[in-house]
C-alpha positions as a Markdown table, in Angstrom:
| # | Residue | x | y | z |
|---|---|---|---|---|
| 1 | Unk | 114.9 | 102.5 | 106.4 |
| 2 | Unk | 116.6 | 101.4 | 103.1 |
| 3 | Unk | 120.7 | 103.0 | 103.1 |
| 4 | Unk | 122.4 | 103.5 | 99.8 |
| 5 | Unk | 125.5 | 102.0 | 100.3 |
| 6 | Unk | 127.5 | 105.2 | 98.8 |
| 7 | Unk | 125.6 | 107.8 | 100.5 |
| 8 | Unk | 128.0 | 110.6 | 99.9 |
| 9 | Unk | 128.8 | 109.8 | 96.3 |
| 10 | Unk | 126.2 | 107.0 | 94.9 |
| 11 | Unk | 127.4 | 104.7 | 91.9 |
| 12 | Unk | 125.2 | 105.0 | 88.9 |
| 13 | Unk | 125.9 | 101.4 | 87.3 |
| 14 | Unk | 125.0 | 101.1 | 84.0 |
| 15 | Unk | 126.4 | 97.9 | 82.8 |
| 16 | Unk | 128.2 | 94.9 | 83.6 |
| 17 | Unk | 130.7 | 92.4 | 82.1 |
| 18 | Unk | 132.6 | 89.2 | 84.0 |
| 19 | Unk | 133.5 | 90.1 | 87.1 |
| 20 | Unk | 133.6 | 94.1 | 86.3 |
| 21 | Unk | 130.8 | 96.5 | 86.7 |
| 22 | Unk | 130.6 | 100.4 | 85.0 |
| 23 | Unk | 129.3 | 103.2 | 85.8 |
| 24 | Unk | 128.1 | 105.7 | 83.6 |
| 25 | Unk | 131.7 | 107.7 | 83.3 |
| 26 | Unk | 133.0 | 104.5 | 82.3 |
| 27 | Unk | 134.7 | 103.8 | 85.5 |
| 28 | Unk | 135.2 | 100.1 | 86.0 |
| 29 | Unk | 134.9 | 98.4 | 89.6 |
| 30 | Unk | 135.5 | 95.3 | 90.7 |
| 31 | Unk | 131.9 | 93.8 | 91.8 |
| 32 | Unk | 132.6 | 91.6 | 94.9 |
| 33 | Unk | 128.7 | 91.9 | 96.2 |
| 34 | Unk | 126.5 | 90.8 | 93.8 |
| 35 | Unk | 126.4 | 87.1 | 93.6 |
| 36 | Unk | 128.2 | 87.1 | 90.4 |
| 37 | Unk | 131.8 | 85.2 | 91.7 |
| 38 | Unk | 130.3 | 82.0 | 89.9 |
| 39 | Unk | 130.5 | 82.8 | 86.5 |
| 40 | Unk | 130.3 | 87.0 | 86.1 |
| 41 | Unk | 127.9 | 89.7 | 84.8 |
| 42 | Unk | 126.7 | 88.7 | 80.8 |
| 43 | Unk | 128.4 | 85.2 | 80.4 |
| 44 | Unk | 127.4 | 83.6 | 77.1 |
| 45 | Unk | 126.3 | 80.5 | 78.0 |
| 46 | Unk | 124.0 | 81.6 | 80.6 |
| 47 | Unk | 123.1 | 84.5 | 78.7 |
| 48 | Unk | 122.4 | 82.1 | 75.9 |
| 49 | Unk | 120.6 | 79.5 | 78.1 |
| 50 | Unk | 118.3 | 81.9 | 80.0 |
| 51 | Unk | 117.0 | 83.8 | 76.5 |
| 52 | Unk | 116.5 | 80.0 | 75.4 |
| 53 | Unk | 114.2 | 79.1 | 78.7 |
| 54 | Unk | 112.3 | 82.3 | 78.3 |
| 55 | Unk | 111.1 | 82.0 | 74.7 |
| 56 | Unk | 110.1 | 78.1 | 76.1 |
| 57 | Unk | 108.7 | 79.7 | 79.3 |
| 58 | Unk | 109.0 | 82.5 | 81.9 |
| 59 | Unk | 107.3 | 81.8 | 85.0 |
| 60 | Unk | 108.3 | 80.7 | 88.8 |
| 61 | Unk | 109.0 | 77.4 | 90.4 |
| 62 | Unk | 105.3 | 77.7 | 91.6 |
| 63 | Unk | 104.2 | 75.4 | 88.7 |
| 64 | Unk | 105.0 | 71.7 | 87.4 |
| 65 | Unk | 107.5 | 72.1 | 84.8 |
| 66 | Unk | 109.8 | 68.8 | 84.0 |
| 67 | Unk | 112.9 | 70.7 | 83.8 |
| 68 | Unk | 112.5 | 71.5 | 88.0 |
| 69 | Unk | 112.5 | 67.5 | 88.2 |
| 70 | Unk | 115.6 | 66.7 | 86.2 |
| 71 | Unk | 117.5 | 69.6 | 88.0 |
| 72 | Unk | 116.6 | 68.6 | 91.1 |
| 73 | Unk | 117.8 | 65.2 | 90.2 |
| 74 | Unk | 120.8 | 66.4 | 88.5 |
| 75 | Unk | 121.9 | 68.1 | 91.9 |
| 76 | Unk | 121.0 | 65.4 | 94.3 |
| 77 | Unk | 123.7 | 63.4 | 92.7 |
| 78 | Unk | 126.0 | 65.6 | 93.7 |
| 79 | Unk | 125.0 | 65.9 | 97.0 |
| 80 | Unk | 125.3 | 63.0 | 100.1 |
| 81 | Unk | 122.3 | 61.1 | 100.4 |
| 82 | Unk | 121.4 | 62.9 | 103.3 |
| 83 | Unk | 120.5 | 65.6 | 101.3 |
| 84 | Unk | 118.1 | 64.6 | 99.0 |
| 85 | Unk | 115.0 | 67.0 | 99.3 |
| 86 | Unk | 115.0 | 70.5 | 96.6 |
| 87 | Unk | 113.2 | 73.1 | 97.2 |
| 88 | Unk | 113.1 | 76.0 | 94.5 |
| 89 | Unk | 112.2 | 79.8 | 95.6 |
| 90 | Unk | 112.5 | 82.8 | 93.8 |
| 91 | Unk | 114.9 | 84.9 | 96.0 |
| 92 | Unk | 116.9 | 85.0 | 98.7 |
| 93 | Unk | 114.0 | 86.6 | 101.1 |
| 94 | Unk | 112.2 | 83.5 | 100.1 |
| 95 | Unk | 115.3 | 80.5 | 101.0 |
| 96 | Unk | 115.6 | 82.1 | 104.6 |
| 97 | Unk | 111.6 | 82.6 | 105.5 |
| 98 | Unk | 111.5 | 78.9 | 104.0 |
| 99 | Unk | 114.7 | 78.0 | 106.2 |
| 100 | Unk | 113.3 | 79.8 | 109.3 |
| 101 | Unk | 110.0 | 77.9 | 109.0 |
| 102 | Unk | 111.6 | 74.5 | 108.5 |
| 103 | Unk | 113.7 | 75.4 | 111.4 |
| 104 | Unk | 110.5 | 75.9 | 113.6 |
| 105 | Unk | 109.1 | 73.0 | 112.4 |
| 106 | Unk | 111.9 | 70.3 | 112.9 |
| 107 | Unk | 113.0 | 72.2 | 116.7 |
| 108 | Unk | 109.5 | 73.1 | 117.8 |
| 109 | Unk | 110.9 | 76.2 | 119.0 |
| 110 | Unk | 110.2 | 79.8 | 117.5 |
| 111 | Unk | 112.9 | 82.1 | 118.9 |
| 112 | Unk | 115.4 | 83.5 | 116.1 |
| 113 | Unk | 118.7 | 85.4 | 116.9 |
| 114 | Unk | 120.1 | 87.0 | 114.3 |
| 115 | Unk | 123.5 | 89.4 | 113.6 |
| 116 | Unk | 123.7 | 92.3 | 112.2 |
């Protein structure tokens, strides 16, 4: 149930840098579909920031940590007040089930439509 999205000639990527990915000929392609418009495939800083968080800690938002408090304040005062509630999840899969079920909740209703 699961399509490759280059059925008749599959990309083998190997590695990434910026906004680039390779394959493993070398071949460079322009990645437009993998989240990575914000600051690219292996930049420093967050390279540098995420190997200092893991040797401090590698785990979910499932427990306490400080650091989920003062990022969570540090984005609601960017926001309006209106939005003033964070919630953390691991994936993408995760923010919509959470959005569907705040959805339900709030509406009272539980019909979805959905596009494909």
């Amino acid at each position: 149930s699961c399509k490759v999205f280059f059925a008749k000639d599959p990309l083998k990527i190997v590695r990434a840098q910026g906004q680039y990915m390779f394959d493993e000929k070398g071949e460079k392609y322009l990645d437009c579909i993998n989240n990575v418009a914000h600051v690219g495939h292996s930049h420093p800083y967050v390279t540098k920031a995420a190997t200092k968080q893991m040797e401090l800690l590698n785990t979910n938002s499932r427990f306490l940590h400080d650091n989920l408090v003062h990022y969570a304040q540090r984005l609601q005062a960017t926001l309006p007040e209106k939005l003033s509630v964070c919630y953390f999840v691991n994936s993408g899969s995760e923010a919509n089930d959470l959005a569907l079920r705040l959805a339900r909740q709030y509406r009272g209703h539980q019909d979805v439509i959905t596009l494909e």
